[in-house]
Wavefront OBJ file of the C-alpha trace (Angstrom):
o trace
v 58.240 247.534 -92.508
v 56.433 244.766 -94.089
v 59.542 242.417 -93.659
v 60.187 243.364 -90.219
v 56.276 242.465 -89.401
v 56.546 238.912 -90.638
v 60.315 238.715 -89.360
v 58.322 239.188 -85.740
v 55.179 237.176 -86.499
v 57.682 234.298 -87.599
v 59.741 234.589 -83.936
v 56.095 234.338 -82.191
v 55.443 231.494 -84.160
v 58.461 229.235 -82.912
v 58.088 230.655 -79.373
v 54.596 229.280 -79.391
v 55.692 226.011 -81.727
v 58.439 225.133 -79.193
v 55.724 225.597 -75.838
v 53.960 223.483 -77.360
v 56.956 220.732 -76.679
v 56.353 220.783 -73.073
v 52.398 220.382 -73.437
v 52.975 216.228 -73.216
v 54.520 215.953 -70.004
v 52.049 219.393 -68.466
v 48.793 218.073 -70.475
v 48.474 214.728 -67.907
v 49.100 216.471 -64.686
v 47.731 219.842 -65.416
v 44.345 217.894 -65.914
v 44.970 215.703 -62.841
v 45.319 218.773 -60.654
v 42.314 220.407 -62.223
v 40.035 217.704 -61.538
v 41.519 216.208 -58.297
v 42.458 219.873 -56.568
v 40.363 222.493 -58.301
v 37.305 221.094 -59.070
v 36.813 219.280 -55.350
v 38.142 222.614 -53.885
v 35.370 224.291 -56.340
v 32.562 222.285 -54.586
v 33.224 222.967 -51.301
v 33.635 226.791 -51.756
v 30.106 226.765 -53.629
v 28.427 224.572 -50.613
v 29.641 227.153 -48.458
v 27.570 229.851 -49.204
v 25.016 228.052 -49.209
v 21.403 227.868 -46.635
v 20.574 225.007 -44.442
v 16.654 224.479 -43.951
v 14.807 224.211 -41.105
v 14.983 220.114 -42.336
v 18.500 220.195 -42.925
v 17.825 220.197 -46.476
v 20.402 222.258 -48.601
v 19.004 225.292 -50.257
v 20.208 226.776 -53.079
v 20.570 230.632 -51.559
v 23.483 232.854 -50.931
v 24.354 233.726 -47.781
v 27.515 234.303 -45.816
v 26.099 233.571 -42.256
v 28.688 230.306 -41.917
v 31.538 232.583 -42.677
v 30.408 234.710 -39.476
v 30.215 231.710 -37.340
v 34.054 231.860 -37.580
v 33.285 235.040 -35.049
v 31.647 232.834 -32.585
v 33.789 232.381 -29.352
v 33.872 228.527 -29.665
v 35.135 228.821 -33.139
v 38.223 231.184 -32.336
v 39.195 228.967 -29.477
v 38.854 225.893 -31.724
v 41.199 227.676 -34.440
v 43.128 229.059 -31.801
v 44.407 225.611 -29.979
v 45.029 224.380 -33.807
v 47.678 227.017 -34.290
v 48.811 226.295 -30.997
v 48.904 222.507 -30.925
v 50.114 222.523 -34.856
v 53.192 225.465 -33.833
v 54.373 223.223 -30.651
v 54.723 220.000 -32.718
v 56.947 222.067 -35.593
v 58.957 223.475 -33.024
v 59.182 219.943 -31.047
v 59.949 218.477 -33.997
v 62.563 221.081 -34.729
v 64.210 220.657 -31.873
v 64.228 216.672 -32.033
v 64.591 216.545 -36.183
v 67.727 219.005 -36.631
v 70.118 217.190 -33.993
v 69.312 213.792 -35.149
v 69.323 214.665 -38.902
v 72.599 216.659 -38.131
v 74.154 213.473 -36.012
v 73.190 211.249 -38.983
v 74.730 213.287 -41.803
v 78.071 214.303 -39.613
v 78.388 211.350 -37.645
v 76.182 208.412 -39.541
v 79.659 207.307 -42.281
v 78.695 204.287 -44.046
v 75.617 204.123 -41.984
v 73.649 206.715 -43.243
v 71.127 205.391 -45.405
v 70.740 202.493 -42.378
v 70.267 205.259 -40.016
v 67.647 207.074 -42.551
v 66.086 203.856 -43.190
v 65.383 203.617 -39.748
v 63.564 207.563 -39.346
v 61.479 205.924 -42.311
v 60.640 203.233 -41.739
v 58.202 203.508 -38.903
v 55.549 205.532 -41.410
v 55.814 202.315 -43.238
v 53.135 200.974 -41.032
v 49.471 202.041 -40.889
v 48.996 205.611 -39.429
v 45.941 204.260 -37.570
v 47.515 201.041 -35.969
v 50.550 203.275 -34.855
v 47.898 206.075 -32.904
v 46.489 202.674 -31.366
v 49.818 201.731 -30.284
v 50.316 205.168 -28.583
v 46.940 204.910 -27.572
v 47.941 201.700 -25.629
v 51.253 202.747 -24.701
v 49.897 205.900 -22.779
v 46.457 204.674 -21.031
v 46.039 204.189 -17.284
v 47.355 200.577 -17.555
v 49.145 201.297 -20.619
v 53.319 200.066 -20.606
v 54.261 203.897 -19.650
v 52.317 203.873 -16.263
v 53.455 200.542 -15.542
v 57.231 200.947 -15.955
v 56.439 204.395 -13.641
v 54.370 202.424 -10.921
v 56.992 199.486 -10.883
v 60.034 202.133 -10.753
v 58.689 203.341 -7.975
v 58.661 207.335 -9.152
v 54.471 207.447 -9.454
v 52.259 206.059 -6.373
v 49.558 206.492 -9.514
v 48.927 206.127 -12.728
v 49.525 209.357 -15.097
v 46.603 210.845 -16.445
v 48.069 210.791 -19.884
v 45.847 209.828 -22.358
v 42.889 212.500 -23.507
v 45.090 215.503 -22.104
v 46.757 218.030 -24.830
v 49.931 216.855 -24.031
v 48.422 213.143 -25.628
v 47.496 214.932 -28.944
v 51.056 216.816 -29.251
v 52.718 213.965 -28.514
v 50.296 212.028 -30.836
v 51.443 214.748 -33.650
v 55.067 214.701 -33.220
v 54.845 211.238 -33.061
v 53.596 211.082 -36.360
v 54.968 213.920 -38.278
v 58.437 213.503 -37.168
v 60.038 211.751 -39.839
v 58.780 214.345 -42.337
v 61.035 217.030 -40.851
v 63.678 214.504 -40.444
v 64.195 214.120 -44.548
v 64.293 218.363 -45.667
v 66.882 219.059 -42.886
v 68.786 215.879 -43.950
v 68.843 216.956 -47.459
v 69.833 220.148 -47.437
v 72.435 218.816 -44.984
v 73.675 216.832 -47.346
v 74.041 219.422 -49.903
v 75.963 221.540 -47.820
v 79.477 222.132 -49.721
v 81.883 220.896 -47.190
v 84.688 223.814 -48.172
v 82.565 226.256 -46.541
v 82.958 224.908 -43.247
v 86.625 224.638 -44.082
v 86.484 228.051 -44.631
v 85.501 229.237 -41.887
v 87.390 226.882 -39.434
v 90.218 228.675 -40.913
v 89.243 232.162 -40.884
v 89.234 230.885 -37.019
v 85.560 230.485 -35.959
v 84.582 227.640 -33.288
v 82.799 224.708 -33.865
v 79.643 226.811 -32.054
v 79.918 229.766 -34.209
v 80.653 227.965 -37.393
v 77.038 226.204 -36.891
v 75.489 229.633 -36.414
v 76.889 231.665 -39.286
v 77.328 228.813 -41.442
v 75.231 225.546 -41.281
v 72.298 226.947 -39.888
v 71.612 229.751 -42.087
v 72.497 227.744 -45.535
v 70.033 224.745 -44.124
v 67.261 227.623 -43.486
v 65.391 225.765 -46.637
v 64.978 222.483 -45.070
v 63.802 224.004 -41.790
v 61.181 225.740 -44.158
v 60.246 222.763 -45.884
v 60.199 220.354 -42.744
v 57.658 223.139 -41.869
v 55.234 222.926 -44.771
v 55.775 218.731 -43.997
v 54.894 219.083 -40.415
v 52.910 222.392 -39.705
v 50.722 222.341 -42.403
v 49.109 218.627 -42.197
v 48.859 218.868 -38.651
v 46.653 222.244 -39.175
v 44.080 220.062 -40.444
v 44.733 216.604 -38.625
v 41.583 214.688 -37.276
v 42.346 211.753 -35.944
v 44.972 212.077 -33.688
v 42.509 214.776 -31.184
v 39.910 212.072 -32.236
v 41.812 208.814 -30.706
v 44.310 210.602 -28.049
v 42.152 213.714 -27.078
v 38.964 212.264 -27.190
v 35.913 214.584 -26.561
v 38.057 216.966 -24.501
v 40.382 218.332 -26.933
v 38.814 219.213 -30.043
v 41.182 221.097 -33.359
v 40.155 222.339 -36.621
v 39.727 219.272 -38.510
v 37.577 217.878 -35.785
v 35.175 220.957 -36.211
v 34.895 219.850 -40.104
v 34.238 216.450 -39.015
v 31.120 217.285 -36.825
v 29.876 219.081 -39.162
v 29.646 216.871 -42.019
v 29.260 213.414 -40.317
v 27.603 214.331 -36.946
v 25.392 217.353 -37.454
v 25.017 217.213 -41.376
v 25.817 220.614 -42.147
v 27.660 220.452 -44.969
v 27.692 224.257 -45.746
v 29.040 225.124 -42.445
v 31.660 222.555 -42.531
v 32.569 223.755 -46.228
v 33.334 226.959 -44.435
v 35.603 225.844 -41.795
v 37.328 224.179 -44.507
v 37.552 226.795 -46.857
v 38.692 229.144 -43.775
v 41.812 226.476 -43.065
v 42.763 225.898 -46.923
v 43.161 229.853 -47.241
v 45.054 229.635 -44.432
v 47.797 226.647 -45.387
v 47.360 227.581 -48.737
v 49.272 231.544 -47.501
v 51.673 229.508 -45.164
v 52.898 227.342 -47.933
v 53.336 230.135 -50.465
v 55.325 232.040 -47.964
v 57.407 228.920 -46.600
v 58.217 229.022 -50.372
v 59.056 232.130 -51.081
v 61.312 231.993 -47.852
v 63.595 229.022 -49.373
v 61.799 226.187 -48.689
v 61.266 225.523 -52.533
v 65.100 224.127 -53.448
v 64.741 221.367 -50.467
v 61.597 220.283 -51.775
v 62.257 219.970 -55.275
v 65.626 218.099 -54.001
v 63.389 215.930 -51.558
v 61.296 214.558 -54.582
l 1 2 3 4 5 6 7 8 9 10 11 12 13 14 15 16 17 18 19 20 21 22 23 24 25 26 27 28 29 30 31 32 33 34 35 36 37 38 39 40 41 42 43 44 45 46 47 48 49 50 51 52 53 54 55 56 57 58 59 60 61 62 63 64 65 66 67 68 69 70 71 72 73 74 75 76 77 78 79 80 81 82 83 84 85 86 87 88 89 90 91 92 93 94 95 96 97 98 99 100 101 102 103 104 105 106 107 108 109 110 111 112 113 114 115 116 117 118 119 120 121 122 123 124 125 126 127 128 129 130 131 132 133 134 135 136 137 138 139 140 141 142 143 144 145 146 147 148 149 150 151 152 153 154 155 156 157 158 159 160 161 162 163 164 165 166 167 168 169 170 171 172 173 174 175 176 177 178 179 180 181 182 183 184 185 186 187 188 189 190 191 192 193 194 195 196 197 198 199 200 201 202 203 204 205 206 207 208 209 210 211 212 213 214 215 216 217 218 219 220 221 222 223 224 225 226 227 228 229 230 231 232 233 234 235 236 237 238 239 240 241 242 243 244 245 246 247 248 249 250 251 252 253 254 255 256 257 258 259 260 261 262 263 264 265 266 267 268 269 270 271 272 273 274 275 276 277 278 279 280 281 282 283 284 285 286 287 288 289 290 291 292 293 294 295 296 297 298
């Protein structure tokens, strides 16, 4: 009985002796995460329940009142046009991303990483200076009204610029690339001998994208997804710049808040409200499949 005791305590032993192997490479970014994820996310849940005074002093007193401003009217439509806005640019950038990630992988040859290079290489510049540039491109005397006017298909210039359509197009504009790169890599691992397969079990070029390509790629759809959906839940600038003060998202809300109104409890809430909320898309986007691309991505 004895023997068998210590036979068991020794087996523990090593089990714990060879986790500890791993504790080097965890150790560094365990604490990293802790004190650059955790701890921020920490203070900003605490602030939250906290009073503002009549001053707009901070008080140190529980209370859940911010949390029921979420109920307001103004809030839900705020939250409401995020999901909206944030859904439309996944699905635009879908529908733009898979085709031209598809075309590069099936049609790029030697020109692939060219081709890539040239999906990338745009985010290489300043996210700011490139809204500008949008910003410029889409005004009343901006180059898109001009070319329209001079064509002769407008008698007036397009009221583009501080409409919705401004801020999508500000967001796909931006987030693009990002589901450009999951769809291309999972395109790329795609074993080749299953579409061989099925072109000789007889199925067309339309069906063997359907029951084939498309379902094995579902992981980089999911993880283009978390790349595009989720920062564009809590994107700032571009409504800031392109919508101006007529379109107003999420992140905006935090924003006047903290900076405008100074209160920083009821913008902890808002933000506390969206990280639960990105932080149940991304483990489901996971779950789903998007976890493989990701890991092949980095």
């Amino acid at each position: 009985m004895s023997s068998s005791k210590s036979v068991g305590l020794r087996e523990k032993a090593a089990k714990f002796l060879s986790d500890q192997v791993y504790l080097p490479y965890v150790g560094p970014i365990s604490i990293w995460i802790l004190l650059f994820v955790f701890a921020p996310l920490g203070v900003v849940l605490y602030f939250s329940f906290l009073r503002v005074g009549p001053f707009g002093q901070i008080l140190n007193s529980f209370t859940l009142e911010h949390y029921r401003l979420m109920l307001k009217p103004t809030y839900i439509q705020v939250f409401m046009r995020t999901f909206v806005f944030s859904f439309g640019t996944n699905i635009i950038c879908l529908l733009i991303g898979y085709p031209l990630a598809y075309f590069i992988v099936r049609c790029g040859g030697k020109w692939k990483t060219f081709l890539m290079f040239l999906v990338i290489v745009p985010s290489w510049t300043c996210y700011l200076i490139r809204l500008y540039a949008l910003k410029t491109l889409t005004g009343n005397g901006g180059l898109i009204n001009e070319a329209l006017l001079n064509l002769g298909l407008i008698s007036s210039p397009l009221n583009i610029l501080y409409t919705p359509f401004a801020v999508v197009l500000g967001l796909v504009f931006g987030f693009l690339p990002f589901m450009v790169l999951p769809i291309y890599a999972s395109l790329e691992g795609l074993d080749p001998s299953l579409l061989e397969a099925s072109e000789d079990l007889g199925a067309t070029p339309l069906k063997r994208f359907f029951t084939v390509t498309l379902p094995l790629t579902k992981g980089g759809i999911l993880a283009g997804t978390i790349l595009v959906f989720i920062p564009s839940l809590g994107e700032w600038l571009v409504p800031m710049l392109l919508g101006g003060a007529k379109v107003m998202m999420a992140g905006n809300l935090i924003e006047e808040q903290y900076i405008k109104l100074g209160n920083i409890p009821a913008g902890s809430s808002i933000a506390v409200v969206l990280t639960t909320i990105v932080v149940l898309i991304i483990y489901l986007s996971v779950k789903m499949g998007g976890e493989e691309v990701l890991e092949r991505m980095m």
